[in-house]
C-alpha positions as protocol buffer text, in pm:
chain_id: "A"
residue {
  index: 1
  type: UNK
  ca { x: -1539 y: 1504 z: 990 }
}
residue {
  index: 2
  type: UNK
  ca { x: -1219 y: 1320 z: 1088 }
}
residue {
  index: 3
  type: UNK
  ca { x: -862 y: 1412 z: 1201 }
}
residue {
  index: 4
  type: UNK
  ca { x: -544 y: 1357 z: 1006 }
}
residue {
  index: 5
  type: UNK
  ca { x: -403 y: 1161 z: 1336 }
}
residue {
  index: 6
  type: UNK
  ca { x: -705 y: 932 z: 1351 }
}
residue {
  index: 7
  type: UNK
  ca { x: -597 y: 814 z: 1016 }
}
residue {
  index: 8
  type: UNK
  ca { x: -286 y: 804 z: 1004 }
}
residue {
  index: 9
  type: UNK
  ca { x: -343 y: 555 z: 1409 }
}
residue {
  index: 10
  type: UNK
  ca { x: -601 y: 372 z: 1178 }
}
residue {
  index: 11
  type: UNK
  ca { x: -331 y: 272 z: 891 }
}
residue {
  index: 12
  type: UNK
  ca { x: -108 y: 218 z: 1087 }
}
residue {
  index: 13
  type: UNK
  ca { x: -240 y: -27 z: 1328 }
}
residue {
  index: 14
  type: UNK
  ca { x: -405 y: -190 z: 962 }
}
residue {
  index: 15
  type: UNK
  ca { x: -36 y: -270 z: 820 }
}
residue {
  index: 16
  type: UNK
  ca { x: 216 y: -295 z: 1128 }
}
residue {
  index: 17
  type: UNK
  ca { x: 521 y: -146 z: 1033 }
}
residue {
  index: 18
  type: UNK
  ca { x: 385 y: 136 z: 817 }
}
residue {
  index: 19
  type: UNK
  ca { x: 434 y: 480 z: 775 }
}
residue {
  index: 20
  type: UNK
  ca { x: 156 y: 687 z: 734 }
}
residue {
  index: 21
  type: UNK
  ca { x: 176 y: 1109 z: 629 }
}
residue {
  index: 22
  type: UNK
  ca { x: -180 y: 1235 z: 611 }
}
residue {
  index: 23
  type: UNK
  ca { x: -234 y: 1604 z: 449 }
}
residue {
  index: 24
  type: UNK
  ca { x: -600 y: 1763 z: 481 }
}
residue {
  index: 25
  type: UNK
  ca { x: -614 y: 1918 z: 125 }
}
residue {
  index: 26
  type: UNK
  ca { x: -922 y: 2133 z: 172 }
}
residue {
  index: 27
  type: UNK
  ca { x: -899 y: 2232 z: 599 }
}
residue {
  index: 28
  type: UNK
  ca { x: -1234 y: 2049 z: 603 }
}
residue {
  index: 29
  type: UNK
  ca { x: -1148 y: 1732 z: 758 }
}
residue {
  index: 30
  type: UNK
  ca { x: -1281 y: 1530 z: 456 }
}
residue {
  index: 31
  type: UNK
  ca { x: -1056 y: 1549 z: 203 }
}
residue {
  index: 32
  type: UNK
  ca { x: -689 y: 1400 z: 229 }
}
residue {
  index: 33
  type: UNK
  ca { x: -365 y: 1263 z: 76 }
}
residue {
  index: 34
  type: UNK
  ca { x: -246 y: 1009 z: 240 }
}
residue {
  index: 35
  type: UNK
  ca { x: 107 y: 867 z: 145 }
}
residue {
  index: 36
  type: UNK
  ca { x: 189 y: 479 z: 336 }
}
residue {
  index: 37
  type: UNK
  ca { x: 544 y: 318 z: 355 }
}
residue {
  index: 38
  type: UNK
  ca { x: 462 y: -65 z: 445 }
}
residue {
  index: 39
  type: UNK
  ca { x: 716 y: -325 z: 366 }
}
residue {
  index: 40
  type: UNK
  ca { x: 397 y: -535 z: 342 }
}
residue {
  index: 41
  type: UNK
  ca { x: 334 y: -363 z: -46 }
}
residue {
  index: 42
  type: UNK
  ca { x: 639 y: -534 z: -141 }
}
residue {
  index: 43
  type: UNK
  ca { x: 536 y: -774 z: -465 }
}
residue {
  index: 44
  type: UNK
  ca { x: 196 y: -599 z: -495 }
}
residue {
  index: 45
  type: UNK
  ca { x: 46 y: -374 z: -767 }
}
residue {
  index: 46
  type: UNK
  ca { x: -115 y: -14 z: -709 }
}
residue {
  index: 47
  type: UNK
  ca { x: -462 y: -132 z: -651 }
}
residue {
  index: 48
  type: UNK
  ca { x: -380 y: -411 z: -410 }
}
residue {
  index: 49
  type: UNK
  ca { x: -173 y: -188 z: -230 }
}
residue {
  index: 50
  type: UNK
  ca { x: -477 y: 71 z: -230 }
}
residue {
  index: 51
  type: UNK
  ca { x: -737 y: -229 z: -129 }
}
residue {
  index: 52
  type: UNK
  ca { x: -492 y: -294 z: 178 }
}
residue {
  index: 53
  type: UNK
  ca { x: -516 y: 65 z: 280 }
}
residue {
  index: 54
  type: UNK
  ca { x: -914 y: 49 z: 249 }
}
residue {
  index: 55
  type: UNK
  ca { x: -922 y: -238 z: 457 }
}
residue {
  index: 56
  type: UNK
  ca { x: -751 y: -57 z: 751 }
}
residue {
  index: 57
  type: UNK
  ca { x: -940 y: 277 z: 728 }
}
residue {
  index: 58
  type: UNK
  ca { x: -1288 y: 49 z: 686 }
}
residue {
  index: 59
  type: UNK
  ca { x: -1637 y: 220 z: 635 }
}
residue {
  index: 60
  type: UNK
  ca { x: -1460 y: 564 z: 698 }
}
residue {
  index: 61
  type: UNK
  ca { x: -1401 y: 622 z: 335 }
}
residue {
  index: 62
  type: UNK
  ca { x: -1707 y: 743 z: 153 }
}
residue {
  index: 63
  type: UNK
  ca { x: -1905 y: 825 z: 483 }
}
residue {
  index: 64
  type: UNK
  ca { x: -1595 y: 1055 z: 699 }
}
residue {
  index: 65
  type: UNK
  ca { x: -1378 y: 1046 z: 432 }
}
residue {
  index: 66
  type: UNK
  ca { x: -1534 y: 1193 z: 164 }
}
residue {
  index: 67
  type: UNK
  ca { x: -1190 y: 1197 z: -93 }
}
residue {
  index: 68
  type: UNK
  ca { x: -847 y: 1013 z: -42 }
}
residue {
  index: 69
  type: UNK
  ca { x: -608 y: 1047 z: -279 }
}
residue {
  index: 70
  type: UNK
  ca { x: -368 y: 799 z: -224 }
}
residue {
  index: 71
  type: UNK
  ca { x: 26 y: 693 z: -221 }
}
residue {
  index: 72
  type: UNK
  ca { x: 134 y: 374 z: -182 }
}
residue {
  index: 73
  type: UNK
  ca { x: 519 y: 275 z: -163 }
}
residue {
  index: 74
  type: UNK
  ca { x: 756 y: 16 z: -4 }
}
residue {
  index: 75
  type: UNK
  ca { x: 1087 y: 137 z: 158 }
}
residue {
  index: 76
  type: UNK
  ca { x: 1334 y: 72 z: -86 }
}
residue {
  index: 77
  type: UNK
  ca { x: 1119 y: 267 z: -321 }
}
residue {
  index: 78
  type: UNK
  ca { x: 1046 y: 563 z: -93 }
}
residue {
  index: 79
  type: UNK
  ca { x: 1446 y: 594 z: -85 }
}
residue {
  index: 80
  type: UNK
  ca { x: 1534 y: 364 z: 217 }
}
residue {
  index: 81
  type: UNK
  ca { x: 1291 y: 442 z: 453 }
}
């Protein structure tokens, strides 16, 4: 089981700069939404964006992470942020 801070530290160390909410949908530790602001999606299409966010939580997705449902935005289009 992981923690919603652990990934949340995890993404955000993956794309400096971003802005990671983590929910746990279920209150099992294994199954979260996960919505990133990174300036760094800017230019890129929902699954590179997604890839990115793989990268930076690693091996943890399938194994700890059992399902991630996933939200991927830049600042201008999460309103300014």
């Amino acid at each position: 089981m992981f923690s919603v801070d652990k990934i949340k530290e995890l993404v955000e160390q993956g794309l400096p700069g971003a802005q990671a909410t983590v929910r746990d949908t279920t209150g099992t530790n294994d199954h979260f939404e996960l919505q990133v602001i990174a300036s760094a999606f800017e230019g890129k299409g929902p699954i590179e964006r997604h890839r990115m966010v793989y990268a930076a939580l690693g091996a943890l997705v399938g194994a700890e992470i059992h399902a991630l449902s996933l939200r991927t935005v830049t600042p201008a289009e999460a309103g300014g942020k």
